[in-house]
C-alpha positions as CSV (number, residue, x, y, z in Angstrom):
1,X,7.7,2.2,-4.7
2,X,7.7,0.3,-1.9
3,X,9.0,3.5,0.0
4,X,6.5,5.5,-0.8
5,X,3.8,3.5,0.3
6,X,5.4,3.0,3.5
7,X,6.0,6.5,3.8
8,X,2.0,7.4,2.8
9,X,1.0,4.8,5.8
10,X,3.0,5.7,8.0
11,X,1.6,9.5,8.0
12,X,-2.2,8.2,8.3
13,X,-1.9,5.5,11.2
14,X,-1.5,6.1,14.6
15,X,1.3,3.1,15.1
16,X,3.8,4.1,12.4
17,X,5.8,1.3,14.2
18,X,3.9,-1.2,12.9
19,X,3.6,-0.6,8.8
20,X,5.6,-2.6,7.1
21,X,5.3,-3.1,3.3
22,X,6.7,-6.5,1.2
23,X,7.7,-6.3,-2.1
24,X,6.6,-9.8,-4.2
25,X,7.9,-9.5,-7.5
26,X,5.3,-11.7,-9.6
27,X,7.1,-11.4,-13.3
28,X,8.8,-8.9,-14.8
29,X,6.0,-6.8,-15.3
30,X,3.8,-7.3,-11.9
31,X,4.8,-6.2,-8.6
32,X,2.4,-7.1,-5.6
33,X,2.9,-4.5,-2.3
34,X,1.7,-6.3,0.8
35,X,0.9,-3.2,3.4
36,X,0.7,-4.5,7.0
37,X,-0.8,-2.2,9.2
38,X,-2.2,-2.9,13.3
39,X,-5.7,-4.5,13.4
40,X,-6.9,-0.6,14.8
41,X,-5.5,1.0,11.9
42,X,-7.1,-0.3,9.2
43,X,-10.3,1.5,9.1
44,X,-7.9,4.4,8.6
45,X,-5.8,3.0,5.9
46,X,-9.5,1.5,3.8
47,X,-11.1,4.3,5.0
48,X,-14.7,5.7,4.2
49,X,-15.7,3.5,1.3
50,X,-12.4,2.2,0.4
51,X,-11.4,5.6,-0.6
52,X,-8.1,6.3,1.2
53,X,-6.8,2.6,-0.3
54,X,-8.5,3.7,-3.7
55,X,-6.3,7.0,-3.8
56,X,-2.9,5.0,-3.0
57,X,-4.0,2.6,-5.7
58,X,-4.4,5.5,-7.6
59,X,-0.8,6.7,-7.3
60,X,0.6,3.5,-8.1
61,X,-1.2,2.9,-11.1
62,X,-0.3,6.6,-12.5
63,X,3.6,5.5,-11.6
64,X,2.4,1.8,-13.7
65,X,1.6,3.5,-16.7
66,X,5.1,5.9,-16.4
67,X,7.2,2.9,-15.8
68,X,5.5,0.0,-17.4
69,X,5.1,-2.4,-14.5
70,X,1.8,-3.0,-12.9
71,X,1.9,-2.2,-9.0
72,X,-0.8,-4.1,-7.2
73,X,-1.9,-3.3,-3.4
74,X,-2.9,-5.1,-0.7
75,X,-3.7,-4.6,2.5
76,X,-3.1,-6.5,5.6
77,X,-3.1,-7.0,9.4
78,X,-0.4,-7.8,11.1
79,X,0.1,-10.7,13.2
């Protein structure tokens, strides 16, 4: 999972570079993906409305249902 989103990222910013994406394994059935992303790039990652970082949560929670583990996104600058 954490591939994927890394790999979704990486095709929208313009500093593929800088995504990186942490994997915090909360219990056996919750897993929290940190995305970090530069300062400049987050307006593409939100974008309009929250709707790009809707449609990712979107994917992860069809994935959630298939597996049975509950994929929770968040979105980050980097330092």
């Amino acid at each position: 999972m954490k591939d994927l989103v890394e790999y979704i990222a990486k095709s929208i910013v313009t500093k593929p570079e800088e995504v990186r994406v942490l994997e915090n394994k909360i219990s056996d059935y919750e897993i929290q993906l940190e995305l970090y992303v530069a300062e400049e790039d987050l307006g593409r990652v939100i974008g309009k409305r929250g709707k790009v970082a809707k449609n990712i949560r979107n994917i992860l929670r069809a994935i959630s249902i298939k597996e049975s583990v509950n994929y929770n996104l968040k979105i980050m600058e980097t330092d």
